[in-house]
Phi, psi and omega in degrees: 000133162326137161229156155306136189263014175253095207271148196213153179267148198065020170278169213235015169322316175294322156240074178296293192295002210238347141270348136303325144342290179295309171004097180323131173307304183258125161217202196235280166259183199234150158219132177240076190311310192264077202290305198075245179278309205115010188318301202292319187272347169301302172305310173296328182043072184278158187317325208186158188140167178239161174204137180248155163177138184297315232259145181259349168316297156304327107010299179277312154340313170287294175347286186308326209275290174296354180247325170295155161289141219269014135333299166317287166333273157346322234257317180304327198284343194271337178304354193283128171252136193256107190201111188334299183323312166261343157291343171284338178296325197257343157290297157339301187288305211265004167314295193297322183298305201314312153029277195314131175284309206211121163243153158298182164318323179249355148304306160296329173322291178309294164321307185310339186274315176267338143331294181303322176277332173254338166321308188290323201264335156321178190265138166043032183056016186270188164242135178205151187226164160244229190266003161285329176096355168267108131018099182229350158296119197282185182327162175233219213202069202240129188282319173204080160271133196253118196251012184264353176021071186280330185287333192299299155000278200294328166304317166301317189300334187271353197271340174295003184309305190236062151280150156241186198224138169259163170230082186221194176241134193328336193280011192283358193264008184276357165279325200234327159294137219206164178307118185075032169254212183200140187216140173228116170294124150212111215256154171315132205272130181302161171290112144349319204193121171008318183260338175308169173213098193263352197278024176238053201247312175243139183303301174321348186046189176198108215274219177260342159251012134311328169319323187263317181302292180346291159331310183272317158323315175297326229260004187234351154281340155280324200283002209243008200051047158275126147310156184209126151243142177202135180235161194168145172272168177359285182286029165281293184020281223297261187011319212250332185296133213086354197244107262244337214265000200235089173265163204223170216209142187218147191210153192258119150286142162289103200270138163240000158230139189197123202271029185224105155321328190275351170245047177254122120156249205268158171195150190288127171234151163252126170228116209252136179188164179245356154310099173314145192287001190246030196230340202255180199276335184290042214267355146290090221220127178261122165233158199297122192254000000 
């Protein structure tokens, strides 16, 4: 079975069962606009089907990981040295490459390789760009961290084969979806609270009217008969309210990545759909008042 080969803030590992759950027992393709690490789709491995995602960095990883041989890959991941130095040296190098307008074959290569090397080896696994669009996280602080990940590597190449992978902004699946698939959103999260920040996943960020387009999206991917899942926190709720097609569910998560320890651990998540309960994998349902 597939796994993420990334540690990511907001994956969703901790609750597969409890968003696959809502999941129609039966569709036809599966889409996912928000991949991220990739917890839902990985795990699900559908036959077929698309993943999006803004950061192209990341993209371009997955790209490499399915079109290369994941041999390639491996082979790159092992040049990596675990050392302050050369990780600010490799954070420098994958700043420039993203630089770059137009890489070769072994360019993407190499990025994709040092992604993979500083995602593990940053502090606390996070992603953060700054308004520049550069990579700013420093070093974290690991005693024998593993960034050549060869098996994940080989498990991915086979589950991306008949993916296809976008670099778009999330409304590219109101094109490509179709009657009877399933697309699950997991869109960068409104803030909880006055001080949260969730925008620095991208430079471009993602406000309260993407929040609202997500919205409107969904709702017209039902009129188009798509099942929809979408998780998000607590204040989307309101958004969803009136919108008589849609119910909505609060579940409890783990969060474990966090650049504050103390906003570390369980939190309220919302998981928002339109699969009726007696269609879905799922017949228990707590739901959110």
């Amino acid at each position: 079975m597939a796994a993420p080969i990334l540690k990511w803030a907001g994956g969703k590992r901790q609750l597969l069962s409890e968003i696959t759950g809502r999941f129609p027992a039966e569709f036809e393709r599966y889409h996912e606009p928000f991949v991220g690490g990739g917890a839902v789709y990985f795990h699900l491995e559908p036959e077929n089907g698309s993943i999006n995602d803004l950061n192209d960095r990341l993209v371009t990883l997955y790209e490499v990981i399915r079109d290369r041989d994941p041999e390639a890959l491996i082979a790159e991941n092992r040049t990596h040295e675990h050392s302050e130095e050369y990780y600010y040296d490799a954070r420098d190098e994958f700043n420039e490459l993203h630089e770059l307008d137009e890489k070769t074959a072994d360019e993407r290569l190499r990025e994709a390789s040092l992604f993979v090397y500083l995602n593990r080896t940053c502090f606390n696994g996070l992603y953060r760009e700054n308004s520049s669009g550069e990579f700013n996280v420093p070093v974290g602080r690991y005693a024998n961290p593993d960034w050549v990940q060869a098996d994940r590597v080989r498990a991915l190449h086979d589950a991306l084969q008949d993916t296809t992978i976008h670099n778009e902004d999330f409304e590219y699946v109101r094109g490509v979806a179709t009657e009877g698939d399933l697309v699950y959103f997991d869109p960068p999260y409104e803030p909880v609270s006055t001080t949260a920040d969730f925008t620095d996943y991208h430079a471009e960020g993602f406000d309260r009217d993407d929040q609202r387009r997500l919205r409107d999206l969904a709702v017209d991917l039902d009129e188009m008969g798509v099942s929809v899942v979408l998780s998000n926190s607590p204040p989307v709720a309101e958004l969803y309210e009136g919108v008589d097609q849609f119910t909505v569910h609060v579940v409890e998560a783990t969060r474990a990545i966090n650049s504050d320890a103390d906003n570390r651990g369980e939190v309220a998540e919302v998981l928002i759909t339109n699969v009726r309960p007696e269609r879905q994998r799922r017949t228990t349902l707590s739901t959110f008042e």
